[in-house]
N, C-alpha and C positions, 0 to 999 in steps of 0.2 A: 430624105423625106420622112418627117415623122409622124405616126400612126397613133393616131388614139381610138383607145379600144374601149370600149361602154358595156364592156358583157361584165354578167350579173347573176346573180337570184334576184326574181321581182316577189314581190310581195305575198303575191298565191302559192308561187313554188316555194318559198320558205314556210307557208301555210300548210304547207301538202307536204311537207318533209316532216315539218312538225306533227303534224298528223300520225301517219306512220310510225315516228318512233313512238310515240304516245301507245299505239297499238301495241307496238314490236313487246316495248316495257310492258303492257298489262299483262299481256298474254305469257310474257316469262314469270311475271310474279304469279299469275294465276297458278303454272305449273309448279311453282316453288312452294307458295300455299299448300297445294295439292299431296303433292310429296313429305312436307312437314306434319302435314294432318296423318300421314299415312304412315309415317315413321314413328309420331306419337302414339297412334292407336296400339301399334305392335308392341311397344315400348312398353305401352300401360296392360296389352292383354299378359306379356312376359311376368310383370311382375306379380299380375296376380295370379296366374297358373305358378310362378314359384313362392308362394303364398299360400295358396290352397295346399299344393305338394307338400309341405314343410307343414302342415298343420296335420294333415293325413297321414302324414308317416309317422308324426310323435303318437298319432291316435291308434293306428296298428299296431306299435311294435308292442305297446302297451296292453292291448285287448287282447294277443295273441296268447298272452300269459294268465289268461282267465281258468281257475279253478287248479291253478298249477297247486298239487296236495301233493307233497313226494311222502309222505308218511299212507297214502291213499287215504284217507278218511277227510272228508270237507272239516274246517274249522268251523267253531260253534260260536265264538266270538265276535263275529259277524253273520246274521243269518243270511243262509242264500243255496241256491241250487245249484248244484258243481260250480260252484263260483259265483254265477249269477245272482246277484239281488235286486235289480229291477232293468227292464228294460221295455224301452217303449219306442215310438216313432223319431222321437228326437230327446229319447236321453238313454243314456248303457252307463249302469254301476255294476261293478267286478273286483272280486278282491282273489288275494292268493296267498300261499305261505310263502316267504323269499326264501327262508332257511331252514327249516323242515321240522321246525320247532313245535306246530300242531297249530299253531296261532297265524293267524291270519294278518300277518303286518301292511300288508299293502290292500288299502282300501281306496279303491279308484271311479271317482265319477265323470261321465261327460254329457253336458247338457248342453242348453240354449235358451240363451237368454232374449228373449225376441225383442223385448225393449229395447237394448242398448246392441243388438244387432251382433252379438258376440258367441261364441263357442266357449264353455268352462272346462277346465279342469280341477276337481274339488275346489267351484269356487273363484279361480283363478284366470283368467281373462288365456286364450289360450291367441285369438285376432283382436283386432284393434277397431272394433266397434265398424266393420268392413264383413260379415257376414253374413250373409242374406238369407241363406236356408241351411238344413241341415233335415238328411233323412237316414234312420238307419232301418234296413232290411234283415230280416233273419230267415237263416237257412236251415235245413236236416244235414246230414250226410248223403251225396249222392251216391246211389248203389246200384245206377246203370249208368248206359249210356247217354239218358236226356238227364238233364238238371232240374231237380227239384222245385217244385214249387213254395214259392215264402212262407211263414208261418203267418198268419193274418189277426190283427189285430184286433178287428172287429169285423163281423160277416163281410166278405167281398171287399177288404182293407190288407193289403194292398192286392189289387186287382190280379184275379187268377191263384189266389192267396188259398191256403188248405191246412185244416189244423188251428185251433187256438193258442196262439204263442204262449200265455199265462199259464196252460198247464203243461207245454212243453218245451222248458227253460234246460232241463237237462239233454233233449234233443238238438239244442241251438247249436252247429259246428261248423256255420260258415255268418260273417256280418260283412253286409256290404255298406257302406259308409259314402254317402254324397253330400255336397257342401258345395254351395255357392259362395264365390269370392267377390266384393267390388275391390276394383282398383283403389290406391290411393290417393292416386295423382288426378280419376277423371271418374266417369261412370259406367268404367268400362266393368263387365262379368264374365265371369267365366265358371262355367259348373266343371271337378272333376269327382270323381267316385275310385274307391279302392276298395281290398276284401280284406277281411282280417279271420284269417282260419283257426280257430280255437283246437289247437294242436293236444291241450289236455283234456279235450270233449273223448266222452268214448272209450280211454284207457282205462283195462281193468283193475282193480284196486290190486 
C-alpha cells in the first residue's frame, strides 16, 4: 500500500523561521559591533597613554638636569637662575654645564604651540600635532610632612598657590608636568602628569 506524505513548511512557518533568524543574525552583529567598538576604544586609549608616556619621560629626564654647575658657579653665557631662565604655565627653558667647562652647552626649551596642537623642544615638534594641553606646576622643597603649596603665577594662579614664582626660580625643586594626548587613530584623550625633581636645586656651591 503506498503512502503519500504532504508534510511540509507552509508558507508562514517559513515566514516565522525567517524571522527569527533575521533576529538571531542582528542581535549577534549587534554584540559584535559592541565588542569592536570596545576593543577599538582601548586600542586607541593604549596608544595614546603610550604617547603621552614617551613624551613625558623625554621631558623629565631632561629637566632633572637643570642648573647642573659641577664647577658650582651658574654659567654666564646664558642668563638664568640656578638654571632657570623662564618658566611659565606652559613653557620651562633650562640650561646646564654637560662638562664642567664653566659654559652652559645645553640650552633646553619646552613650550606649546597651541596652533598646530603640538609640544616643542627648542623648536622641534616633540607630538604629532595630537596635543591638546600642557601645564607645568612649580614646587619648593618640602620640609614636613604636608606638601607644599605651588608657586603662583599670578594672585590665586594656580589655585591654593603661595609665593610668586618670578622671584622664586631659585626656590623651584619640584615641576609637575601634565599633558593631554588625542589619539591618532580616533578622538579618544587621555591626560597623564609626572614630576621632574630638580636634583641640582639646593646644592651648596
Amino acid at each position: 500500500m503506498k503512502i503519500n506524505s504532504n508534510a511540509g513548511f507552509t508558507l508562514i512557518e517559513t515566514l516565522v523561521v525567517m524571522l527569527f533568524s533575521l533576529i538571531a543574525l542582528a542581535s549577534i552583529y549587534s554584540l559584535f559591533r559592541t565588542q569592536a567598538h570596545s576593543v577599538k576604544g582601548q586600542e586607541s586609549r593604549m596608544e595614546a597613554h603610550e604617547y603621552a608616556l614617551s613624551v613625558l619621560d623625554t621631558m623629565v629626564r631632561e629637566m632633572r638636569n637643570t642648573g647642573f654647575f659641577p664647577g658650582g658657579t651658574s654659567c654666564a653665557n646664558v642668563a638664568n637662575i640656578a638654571g632657570i631662565v623662564t618658566a611659565t604655565a606652559q613653557s620651562f627653558e633650562l640650561v646646564y654645564d654637560s662638562n664642567g667647562d664653566g659654559t652652559c652647552e645645553e640650552d633646553i626649551s619646552f613650550t606649546y604651540d597651541s596652533a598646530n596642537k603640538d609640544i616643542l623642544r627648542n623648536g622641534s615638534a616633540l607630538t604629532d600635532g595630537n596635543a591638546t594641553t600642557i601645564q607645568f606646576t612649580y614646587y619648593p622643597q618640602q620640609t614636613s610632612g604636608t606638601a607644599p603649596a605651588p608657586f603662583c603665577f599670578s594672585a590665586g594662579n594656580p589655585s591654593g598657590c603661595s609665593g610668586n614664582l618670578s622671584s622664586n626660580l631659585s626656590a623651584v625643586q619640584k615641576i609637575m608636568i601634565s599633558i593631554t594626548i588625542q589619539s591618532k587613530s580616533t578622538d579618544t584623550t587621555i591626560t597623564m602628569s609626572s614630576s621632574a625633581d630638580l636634583r641640582n636645586h639646593g646644592l651648596p656651591s
